[in-house]
C-alpha positions in Angstrom: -19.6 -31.8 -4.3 -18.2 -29.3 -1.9 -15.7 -31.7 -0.2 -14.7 -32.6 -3.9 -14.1 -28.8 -4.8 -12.1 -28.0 -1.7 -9.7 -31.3 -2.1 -9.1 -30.1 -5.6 -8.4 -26.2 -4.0 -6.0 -27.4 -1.7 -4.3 -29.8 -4.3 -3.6 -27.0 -6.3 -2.8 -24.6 -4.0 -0.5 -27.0 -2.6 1.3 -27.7 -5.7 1.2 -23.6 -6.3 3.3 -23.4 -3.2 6.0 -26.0 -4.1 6.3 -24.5 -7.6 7.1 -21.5 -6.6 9.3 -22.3 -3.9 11.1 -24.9 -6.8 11.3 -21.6 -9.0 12.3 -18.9 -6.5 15.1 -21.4 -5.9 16.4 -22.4 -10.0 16.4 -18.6 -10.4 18.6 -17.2 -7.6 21.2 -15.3 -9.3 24.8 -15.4 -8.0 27.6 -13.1 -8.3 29.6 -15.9 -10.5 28.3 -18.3 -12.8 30.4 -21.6 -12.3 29.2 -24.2 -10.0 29.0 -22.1 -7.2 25.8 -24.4 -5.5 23.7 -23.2 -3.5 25.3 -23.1 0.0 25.2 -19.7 1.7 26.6 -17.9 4.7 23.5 -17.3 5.9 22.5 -17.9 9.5 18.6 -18.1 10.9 17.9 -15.1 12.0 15.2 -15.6 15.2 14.7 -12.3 16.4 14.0 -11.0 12.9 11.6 -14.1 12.2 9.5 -13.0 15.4 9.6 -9.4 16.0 8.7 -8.9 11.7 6.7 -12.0 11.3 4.3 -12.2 14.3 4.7 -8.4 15.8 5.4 -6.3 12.1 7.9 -4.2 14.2 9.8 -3.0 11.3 6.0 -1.6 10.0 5.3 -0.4 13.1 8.7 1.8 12.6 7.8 3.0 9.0 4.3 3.9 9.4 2.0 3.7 12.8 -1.4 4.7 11.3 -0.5 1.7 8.7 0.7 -0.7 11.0 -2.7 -0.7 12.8 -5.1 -1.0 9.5 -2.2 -4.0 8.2 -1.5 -5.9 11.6 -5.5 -5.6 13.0 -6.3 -6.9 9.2 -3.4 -9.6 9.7 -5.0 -10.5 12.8 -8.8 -10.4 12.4 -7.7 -12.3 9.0 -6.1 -14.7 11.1 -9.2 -15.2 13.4 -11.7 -16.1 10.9 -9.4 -18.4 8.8 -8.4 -20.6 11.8 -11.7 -20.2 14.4 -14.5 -19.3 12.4 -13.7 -21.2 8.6 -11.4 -24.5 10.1 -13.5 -24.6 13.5 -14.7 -28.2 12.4 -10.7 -29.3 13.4 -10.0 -26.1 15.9 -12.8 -26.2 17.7 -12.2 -29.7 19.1 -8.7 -29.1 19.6 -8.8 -25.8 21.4 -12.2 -25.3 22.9 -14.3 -27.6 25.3 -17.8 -26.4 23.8 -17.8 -24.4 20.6 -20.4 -22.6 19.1 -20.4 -20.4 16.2 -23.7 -18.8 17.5 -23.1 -18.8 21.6 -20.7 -15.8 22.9 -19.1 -14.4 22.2 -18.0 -16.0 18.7 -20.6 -14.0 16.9 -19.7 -11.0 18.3 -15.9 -11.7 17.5 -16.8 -12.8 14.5 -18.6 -9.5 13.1 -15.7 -7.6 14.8 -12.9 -9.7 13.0 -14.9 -9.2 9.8 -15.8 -5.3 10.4 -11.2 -5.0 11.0 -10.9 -7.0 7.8 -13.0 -4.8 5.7 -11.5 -1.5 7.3 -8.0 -2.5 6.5 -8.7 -3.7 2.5 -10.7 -0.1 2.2 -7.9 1.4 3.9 -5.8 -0.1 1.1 -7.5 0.7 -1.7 -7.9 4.4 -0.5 -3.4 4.7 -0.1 -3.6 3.0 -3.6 -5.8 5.3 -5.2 -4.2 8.6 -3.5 -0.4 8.2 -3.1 0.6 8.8 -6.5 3.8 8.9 -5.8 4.6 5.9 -5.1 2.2 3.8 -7.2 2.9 5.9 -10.5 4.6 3.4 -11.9 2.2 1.5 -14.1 3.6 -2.1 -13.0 2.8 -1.4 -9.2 -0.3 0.5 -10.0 -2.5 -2.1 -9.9 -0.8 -5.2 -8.0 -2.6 -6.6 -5.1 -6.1 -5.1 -5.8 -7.3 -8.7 -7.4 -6.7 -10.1 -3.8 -8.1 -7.1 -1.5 -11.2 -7.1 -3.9 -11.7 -11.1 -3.4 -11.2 -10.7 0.2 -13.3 -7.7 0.4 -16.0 -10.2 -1.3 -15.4 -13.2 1.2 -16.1 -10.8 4.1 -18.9 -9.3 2.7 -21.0 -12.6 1.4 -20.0 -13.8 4.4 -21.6 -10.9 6.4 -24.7 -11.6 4.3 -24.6 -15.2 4.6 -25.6 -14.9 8.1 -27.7 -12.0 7.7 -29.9 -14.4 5.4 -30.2 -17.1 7.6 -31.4 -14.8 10.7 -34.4 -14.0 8.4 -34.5 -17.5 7.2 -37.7 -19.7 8.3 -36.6 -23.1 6.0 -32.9 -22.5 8.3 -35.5 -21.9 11.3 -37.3 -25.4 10.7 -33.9 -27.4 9.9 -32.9 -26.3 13.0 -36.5 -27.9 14.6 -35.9 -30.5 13.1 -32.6 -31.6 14.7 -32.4 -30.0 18.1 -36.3 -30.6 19.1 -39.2 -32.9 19.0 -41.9 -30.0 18.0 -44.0 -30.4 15.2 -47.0 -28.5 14.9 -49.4 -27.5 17.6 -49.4 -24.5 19.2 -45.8 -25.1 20.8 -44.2 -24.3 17.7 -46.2 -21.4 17.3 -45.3 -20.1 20.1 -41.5 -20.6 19.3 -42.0 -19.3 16.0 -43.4 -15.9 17.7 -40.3 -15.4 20.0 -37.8 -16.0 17.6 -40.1 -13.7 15.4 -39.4 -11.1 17.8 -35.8 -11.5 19.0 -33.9 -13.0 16.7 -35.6 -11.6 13.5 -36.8 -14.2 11.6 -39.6 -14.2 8.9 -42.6 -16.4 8.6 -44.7 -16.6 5.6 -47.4 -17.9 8.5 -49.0 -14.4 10.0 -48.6 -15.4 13.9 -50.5 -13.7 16.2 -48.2 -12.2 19.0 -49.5 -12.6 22.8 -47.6 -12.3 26.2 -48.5 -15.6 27.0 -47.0 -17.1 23.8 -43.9 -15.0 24.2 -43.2 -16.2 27.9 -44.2 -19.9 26.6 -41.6 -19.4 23.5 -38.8 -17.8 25.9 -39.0 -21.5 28.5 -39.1 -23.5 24.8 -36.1 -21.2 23.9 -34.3 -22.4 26.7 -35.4 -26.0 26.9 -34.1 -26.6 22.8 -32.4 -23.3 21.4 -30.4 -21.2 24.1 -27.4 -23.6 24.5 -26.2 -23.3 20.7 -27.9 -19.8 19.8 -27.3 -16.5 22.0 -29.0 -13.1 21.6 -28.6 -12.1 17.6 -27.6 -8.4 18.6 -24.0 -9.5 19.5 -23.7 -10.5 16.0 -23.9 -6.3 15.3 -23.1 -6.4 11.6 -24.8 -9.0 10.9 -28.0 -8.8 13.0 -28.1 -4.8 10.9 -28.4 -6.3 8.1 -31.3 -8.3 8.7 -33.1 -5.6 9.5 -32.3 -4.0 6.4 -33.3 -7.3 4.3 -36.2 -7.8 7.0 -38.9 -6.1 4.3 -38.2 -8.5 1.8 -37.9 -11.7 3.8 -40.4 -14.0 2.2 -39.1 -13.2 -1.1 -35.7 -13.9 -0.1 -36.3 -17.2 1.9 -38.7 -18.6 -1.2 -35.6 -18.4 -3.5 -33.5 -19.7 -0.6 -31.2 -16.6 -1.0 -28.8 -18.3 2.1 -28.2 -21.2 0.1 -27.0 -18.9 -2.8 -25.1 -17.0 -0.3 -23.6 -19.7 1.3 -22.6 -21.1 -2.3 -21.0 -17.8 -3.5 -18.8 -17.5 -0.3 -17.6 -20.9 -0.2 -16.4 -20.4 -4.0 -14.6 -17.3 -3.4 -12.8 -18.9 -0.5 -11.8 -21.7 -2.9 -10.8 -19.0 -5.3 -9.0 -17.3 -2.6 -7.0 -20.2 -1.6 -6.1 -21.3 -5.5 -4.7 -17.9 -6.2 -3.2 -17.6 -2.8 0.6 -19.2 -4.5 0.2 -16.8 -6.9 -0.9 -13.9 -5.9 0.1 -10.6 -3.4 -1.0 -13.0 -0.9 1.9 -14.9 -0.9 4.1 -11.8 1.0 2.4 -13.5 4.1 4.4 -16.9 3.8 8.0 -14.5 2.0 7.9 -12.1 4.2 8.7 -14.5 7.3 11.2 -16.1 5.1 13.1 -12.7 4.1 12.7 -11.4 8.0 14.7 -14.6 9.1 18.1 -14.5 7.0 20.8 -12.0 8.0 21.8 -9.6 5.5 25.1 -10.1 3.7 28.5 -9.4 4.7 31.7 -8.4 2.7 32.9 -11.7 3.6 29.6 -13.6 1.7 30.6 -10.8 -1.5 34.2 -11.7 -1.8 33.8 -15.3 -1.4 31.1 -15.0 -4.2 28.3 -16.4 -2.3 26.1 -13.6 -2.7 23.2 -13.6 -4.5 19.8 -12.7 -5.6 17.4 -14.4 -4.3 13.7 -13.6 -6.2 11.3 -15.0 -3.0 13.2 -12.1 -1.4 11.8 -9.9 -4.0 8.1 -11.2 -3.9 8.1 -10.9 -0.3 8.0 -7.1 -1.6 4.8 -5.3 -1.2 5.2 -2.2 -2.8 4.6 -0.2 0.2 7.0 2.8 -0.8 8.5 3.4 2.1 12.0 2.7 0.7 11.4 5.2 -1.8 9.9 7.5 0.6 13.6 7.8 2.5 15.5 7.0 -0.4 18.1 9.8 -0.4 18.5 9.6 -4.4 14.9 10.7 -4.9 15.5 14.0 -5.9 17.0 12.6 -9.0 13.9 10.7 -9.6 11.8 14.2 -10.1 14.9 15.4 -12.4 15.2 12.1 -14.7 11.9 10.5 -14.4 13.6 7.2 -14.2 11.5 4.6 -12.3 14.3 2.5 -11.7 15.9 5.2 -8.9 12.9 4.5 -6.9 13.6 1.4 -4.7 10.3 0.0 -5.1 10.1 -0.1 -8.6 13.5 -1.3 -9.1 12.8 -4.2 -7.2 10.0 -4.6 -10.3 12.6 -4.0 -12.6 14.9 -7.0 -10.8 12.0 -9.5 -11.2 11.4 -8.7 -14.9 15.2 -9.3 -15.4 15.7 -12.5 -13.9 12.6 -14.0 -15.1 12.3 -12.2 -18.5 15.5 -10.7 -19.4 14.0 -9.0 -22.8 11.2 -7.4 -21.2 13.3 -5.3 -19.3 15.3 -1.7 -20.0 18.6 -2.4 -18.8 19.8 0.8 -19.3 17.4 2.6 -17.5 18.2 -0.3 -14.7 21.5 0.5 -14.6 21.3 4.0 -14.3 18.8 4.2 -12.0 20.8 1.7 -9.7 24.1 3.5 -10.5 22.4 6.6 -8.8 22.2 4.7 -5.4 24.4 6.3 -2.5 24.3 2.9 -0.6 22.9 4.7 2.2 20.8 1.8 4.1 17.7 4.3 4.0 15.5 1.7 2.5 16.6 -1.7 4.5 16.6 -0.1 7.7 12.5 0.8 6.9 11.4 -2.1 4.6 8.5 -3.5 6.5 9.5 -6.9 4.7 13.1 -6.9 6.4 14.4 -7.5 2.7 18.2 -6.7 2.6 18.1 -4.1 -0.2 21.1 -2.5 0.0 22.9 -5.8 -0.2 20.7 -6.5 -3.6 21.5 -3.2 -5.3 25.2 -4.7 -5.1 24.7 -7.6 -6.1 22.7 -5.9 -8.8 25.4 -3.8 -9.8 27.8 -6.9 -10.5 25.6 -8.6 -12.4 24.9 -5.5 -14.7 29.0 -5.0 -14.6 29.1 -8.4 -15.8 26.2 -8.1 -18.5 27.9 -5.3 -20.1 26.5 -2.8 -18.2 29.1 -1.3 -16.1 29.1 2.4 -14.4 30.1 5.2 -16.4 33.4 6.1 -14.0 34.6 3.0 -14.6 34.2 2.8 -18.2 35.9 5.7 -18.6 38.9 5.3 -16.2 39.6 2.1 -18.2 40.9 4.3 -21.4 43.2 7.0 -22.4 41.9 10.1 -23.9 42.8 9.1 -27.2 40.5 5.8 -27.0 38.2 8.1 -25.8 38.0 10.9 -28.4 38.4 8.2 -30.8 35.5 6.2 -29.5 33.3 8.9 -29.4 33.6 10.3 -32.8 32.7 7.0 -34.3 29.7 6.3 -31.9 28.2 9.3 -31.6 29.3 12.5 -34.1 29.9 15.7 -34.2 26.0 16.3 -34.7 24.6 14.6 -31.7 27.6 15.5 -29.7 25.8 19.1 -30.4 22.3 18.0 -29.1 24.1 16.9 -25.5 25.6 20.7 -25.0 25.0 21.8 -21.9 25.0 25.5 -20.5 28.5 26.8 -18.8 30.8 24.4 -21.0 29.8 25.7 -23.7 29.4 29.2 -23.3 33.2 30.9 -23.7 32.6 33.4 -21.4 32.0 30.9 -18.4 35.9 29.8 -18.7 37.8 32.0 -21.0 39.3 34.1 -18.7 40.9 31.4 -16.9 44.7 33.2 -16.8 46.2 29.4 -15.8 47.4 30.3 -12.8 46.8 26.6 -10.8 45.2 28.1 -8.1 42.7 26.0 -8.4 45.0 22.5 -9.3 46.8 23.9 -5.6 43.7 23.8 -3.6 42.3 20.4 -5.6 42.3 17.5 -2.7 42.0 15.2 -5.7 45.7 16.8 -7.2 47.1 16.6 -3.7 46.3 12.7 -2.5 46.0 11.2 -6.1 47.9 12.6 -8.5 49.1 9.4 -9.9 45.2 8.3 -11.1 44.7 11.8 -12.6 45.7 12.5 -16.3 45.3 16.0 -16.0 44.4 18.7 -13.8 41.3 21.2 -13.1 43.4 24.4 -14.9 44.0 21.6 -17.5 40.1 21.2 -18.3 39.7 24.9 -18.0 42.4 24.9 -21.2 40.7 21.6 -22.9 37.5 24.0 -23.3 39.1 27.3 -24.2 40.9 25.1 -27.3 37.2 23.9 -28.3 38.3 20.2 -26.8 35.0 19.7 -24.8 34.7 16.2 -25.9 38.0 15.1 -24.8 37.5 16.9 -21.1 34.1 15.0 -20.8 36.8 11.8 -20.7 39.1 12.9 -18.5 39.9 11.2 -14.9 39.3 14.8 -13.4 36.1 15.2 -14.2 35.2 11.7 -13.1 37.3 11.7 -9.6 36.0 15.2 -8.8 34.5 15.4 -5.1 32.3 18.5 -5.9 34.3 20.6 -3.0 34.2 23.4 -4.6 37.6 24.7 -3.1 39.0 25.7 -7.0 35.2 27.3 -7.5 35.8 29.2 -4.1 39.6 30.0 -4.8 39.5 31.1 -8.4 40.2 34.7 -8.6 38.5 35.7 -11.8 35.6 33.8 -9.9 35.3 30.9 -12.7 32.4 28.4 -11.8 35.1 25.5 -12.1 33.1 23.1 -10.2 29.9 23.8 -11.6 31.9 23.2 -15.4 33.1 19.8 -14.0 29.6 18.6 -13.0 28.3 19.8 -16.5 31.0 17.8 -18.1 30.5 15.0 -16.1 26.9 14.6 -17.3 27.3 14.9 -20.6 30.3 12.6 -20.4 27.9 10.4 -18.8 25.0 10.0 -22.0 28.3 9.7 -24.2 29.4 6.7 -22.3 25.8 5.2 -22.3 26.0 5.6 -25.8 28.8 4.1 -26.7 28.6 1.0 -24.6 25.3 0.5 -26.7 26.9 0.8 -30.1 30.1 -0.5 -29.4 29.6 -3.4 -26.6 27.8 -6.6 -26.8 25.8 -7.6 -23.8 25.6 -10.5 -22.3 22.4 -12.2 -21.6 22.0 -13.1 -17.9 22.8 -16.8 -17.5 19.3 -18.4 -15.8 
């Protein structure tokens, strides 16, 4: 039955594997959407692939304490997976004489498991503290299904061989096929020494002497001591069956180990079913993501750039792109989720596999807000090129319908402008978006137009033909009542918040600050618009 269960496991987690691969790879997104194929400029990248994959260097840079619990789980993880649950094919391959019993496997075992349980608590603990980075209610609770199930292979594991210390039917099965006692007063005297080394409890009350424990300790030799060392290397384990000791006759009547052993090899079936689709998978992506160079401007204006969603599940919502991001700041002003790195990349997944269950909107926003700075691929533990994807991102949202705000604007006069945003959003609403020193006459009406500040404007001086008109210009736009045609004009959008006319102005007018303002609320006018106004297109899959 067991041999049946885990051919089914691996058949499905086999054919988990290849779908997902098949469906990372139908729904990379490129910059254009002829027949583009699917060549790339990418080259293997083999220093990446080893330093990231096998050594977690770029985790080691983000977070020390971290990198310990994650690369000693990755490792102990890695022990009893290949030597302890596959030792049937490893153990002829690698060792000479394997024992899972003799030292020092039980004592690497225990210590393996002991790592393993320390990193998944270690993990829960940064998931239920750092609110911060797991507010977001899509992250909140991804990847505790897995840590949970491994949490439980560990621990029925741990208790698996606790019960068969105790055990006396494991005791006799083990008689049985390693020695030629019986009964008689040989066995007894066995029975008493493992009674009183290794733990185990007899229903039979055996009488202890120092004669039968020196005759046990030669029959130990002669039949047990090749496969079975000392329990108390096994320190975890050998604990607990002294804590289970009182109830041992109980226990081995029901045959508690064969439950034990039934539970744990179920939840490592279960484990390796969901592995394909679960937070698991990171372990097979992030190898993947770690080996490809990022992109180029070459790969952008050859339009071979694109998103590629195994990229994106090699993601493990670590944080530590959000933690540097330089935008974050606006986060705590807007609330927007999508500023934060880690949950745009969330936001990204939901778009390219369900386009309608996504705010594009607050997508676009939050992406426009990125300064490009590198911050969060120069720390992502996954090596996922992140700055490359928040361009690509940005195309595909320009193309969708959803371009940036300065752009929009620049692309009409401020007739189309005014016009646009009378019909869109009214008088009444164009109320509700007032902000403080536009709209308070006595921030700008003493402006006496001299141009001191359209003199000192860097913007004026190197760019005069993309300007329609000039800071002093705004300054008049607002004293005539015309704040919603300055919110449209190239000035406010081109400004490079200097502060050189705020600085110069003699009758110390907050000209900068007024921009900024304008800016803003230019900003929700042109959201606003593009919604009533513009069709979107839906992303082509």
């Amino acid at each position: 039955m067991f041999e049946s269960a885990l051919c089914i496991s691996l058949i499905i987690s086999i054919s988990g594997v290849i779908f997902q691969l098949h469906r990372f790879r139908r729904n990379r997104q490129f910059l254009t959407w002829g027949k583009c194929g699917y060549h790339t400029n990418f080259f293997f990248h083999i220093k990446g692939f080893i330093l990231n994959t096998f050594l977690q260097i770029k985790l080691f840079k983000a977070g020390k304490i971290r990198w310990s619990f994650h690369f000693l789980l990755f490792l102990s993880f890695l022990y009893l997976v290949i030597i302890h649950a596959l030792h049937d094919v490893t153990a002829s391959v690698w060792f000479n004489s394997y024992g899972p019993m003799v030292d020092p496997y039980p004592f690497l075992r225990n210590l393996a498991g002991l790592l393993a349980l320390t990193g998944c608590i270690g993990f829960l603990i940064r998931k239920r503290f750092n609110h911060m980075i797991f507010q977001d209610k899509r992250i909140k609770y991804k990847g505790i299904f897995s840590i949970l199930l491994i949490l439980m292979i560990v621990g029925s594991g741990f208790l698996l061989e606790a019960s068969k210390i105790i055990s006396e039917p494991v005791f006799m099965e083990m008689v049985d096929m390693y020695s030629d006692l019986n009964k008689g007063t040989e066995l007894l005297d066995l029975k008493l020494f493992w009674k009183e080394n290794f733990n185990v409890v007899f229903a039979q009350t055996i009488e202890a002497t120092r004669e039968g424990l020196e005759k046990g300790r030669r029959l130990n030799e002669n039949y047990c001591l090749y496969c079975h060392s000392n329990i108390r290397s096994a320190f975890l384990s050998s604990t607990l069956a002294k804590i289970i000791h009182f109830a041992g006759n109980r226990l081995n009547r029901y045959r508690i180990d064969i439950w034990f052993y039934n539970i744990h090899y179920m939840l490592c079936l279960l484990l390796l079913i969901c592995f394909p689709f679960s937070r698991l998978f990171h372990v097979l992506l992030i190898p993947f993501a770690s080996s490809r160079q990022n992109l180029t401007k070459d790969t952008f204006r050859e339009n071979k750039a694109f998103i590629n969603i195994a990229f994106l599940h090699a993601c493990t919502n670590c944080g530590y792109c959000s933690q540097v991001c330089s935008v974050y700041p606006n986060f705590q002003i807007t609330g927007n989720q999508d500023v934060l790195p880690h949950s745009k990349i969330e936001s990204v997944k939901t778009m390219i596999e369900n386009p309608g269950a996504v705010n594009h909107w607050h997508l676009h926003a939050g992406n426009d807000e990125c300064t490009m700075c590198g911050n969060c691929t120069e720390i992502c533990p996954s090596g996922i090129d992140l700055q490359s994807l928040w361009s690509v991102l940005d195309k595909k949202l320009v193309f969708m319908g959803y371009g940036d705000n300065n752009r929009f604007i620049k692309d009409m006069s401020l007739k189309e402008w005014a016009k646009k945003e009378d019909v869109s959003i009214g008088l009444s609403h164009r109320d509700a978006l007032t902000s403080n020193l536009s709209d308070m006459a006595d921030a700008f009406e003493n402006c006496i137009q001299c141009t001191i500040c359209t003199n000192v404007c860097p913007i004026v001086d190197y760019d005069s033909n993309q300007n329609d008109i000039t800071p002093h210009q705004v300054m008049n736009l607002l004293r005539l009542g015309k704040k919603h045609l300055a919110t449209g004009t190239r000035m406010v959008w081109t400004c490079l918040t200097c502060y050189a006319c705020q600085e110069h102005c003699p009758q110390e007018i907050r000209v900068t600050d007024i921009l900024i303002e304008l800016r803003n609320t230019g900003s929700v006018s042109a959201d606003l618009i593009k919604q009533v106004s513009r069709p979107i297109r839906r992303i082509n899959r």
